[in-house]
N, C-alpha and C positions, 0 to 999 in steps of 0.2 A: 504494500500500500504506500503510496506517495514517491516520489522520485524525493531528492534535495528538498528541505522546505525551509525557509527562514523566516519569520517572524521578524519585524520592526516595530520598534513604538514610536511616536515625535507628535510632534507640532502642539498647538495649544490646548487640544482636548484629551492628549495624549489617545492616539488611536492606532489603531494594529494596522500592519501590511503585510502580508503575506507574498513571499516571493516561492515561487515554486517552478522548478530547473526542469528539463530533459537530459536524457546524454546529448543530445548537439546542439546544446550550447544555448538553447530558446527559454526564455522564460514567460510564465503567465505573473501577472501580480493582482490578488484580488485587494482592490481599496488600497490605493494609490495615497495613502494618507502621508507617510513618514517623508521629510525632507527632500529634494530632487539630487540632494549634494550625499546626502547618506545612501540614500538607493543607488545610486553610480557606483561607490562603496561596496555592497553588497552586491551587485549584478559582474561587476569583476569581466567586461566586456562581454558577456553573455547580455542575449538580443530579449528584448520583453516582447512579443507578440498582439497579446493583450493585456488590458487593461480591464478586469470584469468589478463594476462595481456592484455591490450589496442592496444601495439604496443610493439618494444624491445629496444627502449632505454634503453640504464644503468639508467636514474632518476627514469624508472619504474620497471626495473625490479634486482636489484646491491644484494638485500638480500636474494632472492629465495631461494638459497641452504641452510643457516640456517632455513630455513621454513620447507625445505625437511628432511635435515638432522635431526630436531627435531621432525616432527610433522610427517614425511614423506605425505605432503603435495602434490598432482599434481600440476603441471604448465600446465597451457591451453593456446595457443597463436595461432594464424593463422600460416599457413603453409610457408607464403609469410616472415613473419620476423621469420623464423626457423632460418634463417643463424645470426639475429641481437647477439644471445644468445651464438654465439661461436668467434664472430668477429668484434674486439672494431672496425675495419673501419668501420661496420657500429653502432652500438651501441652506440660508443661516437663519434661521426661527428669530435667536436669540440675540440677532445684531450678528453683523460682518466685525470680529475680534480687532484690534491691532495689530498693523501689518502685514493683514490682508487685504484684499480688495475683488469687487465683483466680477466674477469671469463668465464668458461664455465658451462653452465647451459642446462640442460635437461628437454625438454619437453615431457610431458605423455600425452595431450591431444588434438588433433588438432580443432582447431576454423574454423567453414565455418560458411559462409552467410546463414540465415535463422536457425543455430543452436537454440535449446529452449532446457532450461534443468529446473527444478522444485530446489527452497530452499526455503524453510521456507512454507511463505503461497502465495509465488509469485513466477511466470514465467518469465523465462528471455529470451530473445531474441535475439544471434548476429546479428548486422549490420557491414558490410565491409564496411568500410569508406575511401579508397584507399586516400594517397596524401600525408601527413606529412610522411609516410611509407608505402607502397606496401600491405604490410598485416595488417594497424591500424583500429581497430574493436570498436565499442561505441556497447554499452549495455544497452537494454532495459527492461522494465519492467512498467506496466502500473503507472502511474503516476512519472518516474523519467527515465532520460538518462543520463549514466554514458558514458561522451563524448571523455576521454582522452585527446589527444590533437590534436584532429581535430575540438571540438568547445570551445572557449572560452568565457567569459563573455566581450563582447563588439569587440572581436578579433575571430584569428582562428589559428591553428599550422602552422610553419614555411614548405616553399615546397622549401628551398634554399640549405637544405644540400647535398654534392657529391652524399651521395647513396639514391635510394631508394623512392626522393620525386617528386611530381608532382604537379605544379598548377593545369594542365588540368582536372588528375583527381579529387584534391581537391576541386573543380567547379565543378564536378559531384556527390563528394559524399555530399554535403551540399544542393545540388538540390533535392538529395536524402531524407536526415533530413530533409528538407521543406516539403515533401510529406508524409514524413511516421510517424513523432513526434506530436503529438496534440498540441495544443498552452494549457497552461497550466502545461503541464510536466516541471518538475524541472532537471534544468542541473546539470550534478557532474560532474566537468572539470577535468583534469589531471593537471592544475594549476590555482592556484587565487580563484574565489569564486564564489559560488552559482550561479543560473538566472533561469528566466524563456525562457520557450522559445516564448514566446509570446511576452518577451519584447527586445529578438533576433533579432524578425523580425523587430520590432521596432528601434531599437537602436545600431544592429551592422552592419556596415556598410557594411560589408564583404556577410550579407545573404541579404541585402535591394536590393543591385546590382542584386544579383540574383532574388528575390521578387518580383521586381518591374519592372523584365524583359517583 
């Protein structure tokens, strides 16, 4: 399971990146979030391919277009946060941080539900996971879910901001992870750290409610 995988943390919200290698030499990076000067670092002239984002917040997606403009790299996001990429109302909920600024960014590939595309020696799987954003997608692959920020280690993404979120559906789409993740599979969050999902069900109080429904 997994070729090379490295994990990043940076920027102001401190958010994960995910870089994930082939043997020749391509990488994918899910959520583009950590530094464009640190990821250079870690790609070590290995080519990023794509760029698949989670959801469209600016923590995950603020460096895209150096990826583009370098690497000419695609961006893949669901269709439902197409607007997050041209419109800080929705992208930064919270206000555009210090030393940042509003971008527009271009997507080449659109993400649906049951999407499967092949790197390396594994299959990957969209899941639409509707609720912290309308179009936020976790990605799977057998033994690991790359969860963004619909699940987190002990927690889950926020459904409070003006645009876009939904308790209701975030209670369905983690009803959904209950039914479709093995216990066993290792989370990669869009923030914080590692889990399993076995110890999810265990220990976060957000999937127990639903669980133990």
């Amino acid at each position: 399971m997994l070729n090379e995988l490295v994990r990043a943390r940076s920027g102001v919200y401190v958010a994960n990146s995910y870089f994930i290698f082939d043997e020749n030499g391509n990488a994918i990076i899910i959520d583009p979030a950590c530094s464009f000067d640190k990821s250079e670092k870690i790609l070590n002239g290995r080519i990023p391919m794509f760029l698949i984002l989670t959801h469209g917040h600016l923590d995950h997606t603020y460096d895209c277009d150096l990826y583009v403009k370098k690497y000419n790299a695609r961006v893949c996001i669901h269709e439902s946060d197409l607007v997050y990429l041209s419109d800080s109302r929705y992208s930064s909920p919270d206000g555009i941080p210090d030393g940042y600024y509003n971008k527009v960014i271009d997507a080449d590939c659109i993400l649906k539900d049951g999407d499967t595309f092949d790197f390396g020696k594994d299959t990957y799987t969209v899941i639409h996971t509707p609720g912290h954003t309308e179009g936020s997608c976790c990605l799977y692959t057998e033994g690991a879910l790359f969860s963004g920020d619909t699940l987190f280690r002990r927690s889950i993404g926020r459904t409070d901001f003006p645009y876009g979120c939904s308790n209701e559906k975030m209670q369905s789409s983690l009803k959904r992870l209950l039914d479709l993740v093995p216990d066993g599979t290792a989370i990669y969050p869009g923030h914080g750290f590692q889990t399993l999902m076995e110890d999810e069900k265990r220990y976060n109080p957000f999937l127990r409610m639903l669980y133990e429904d």
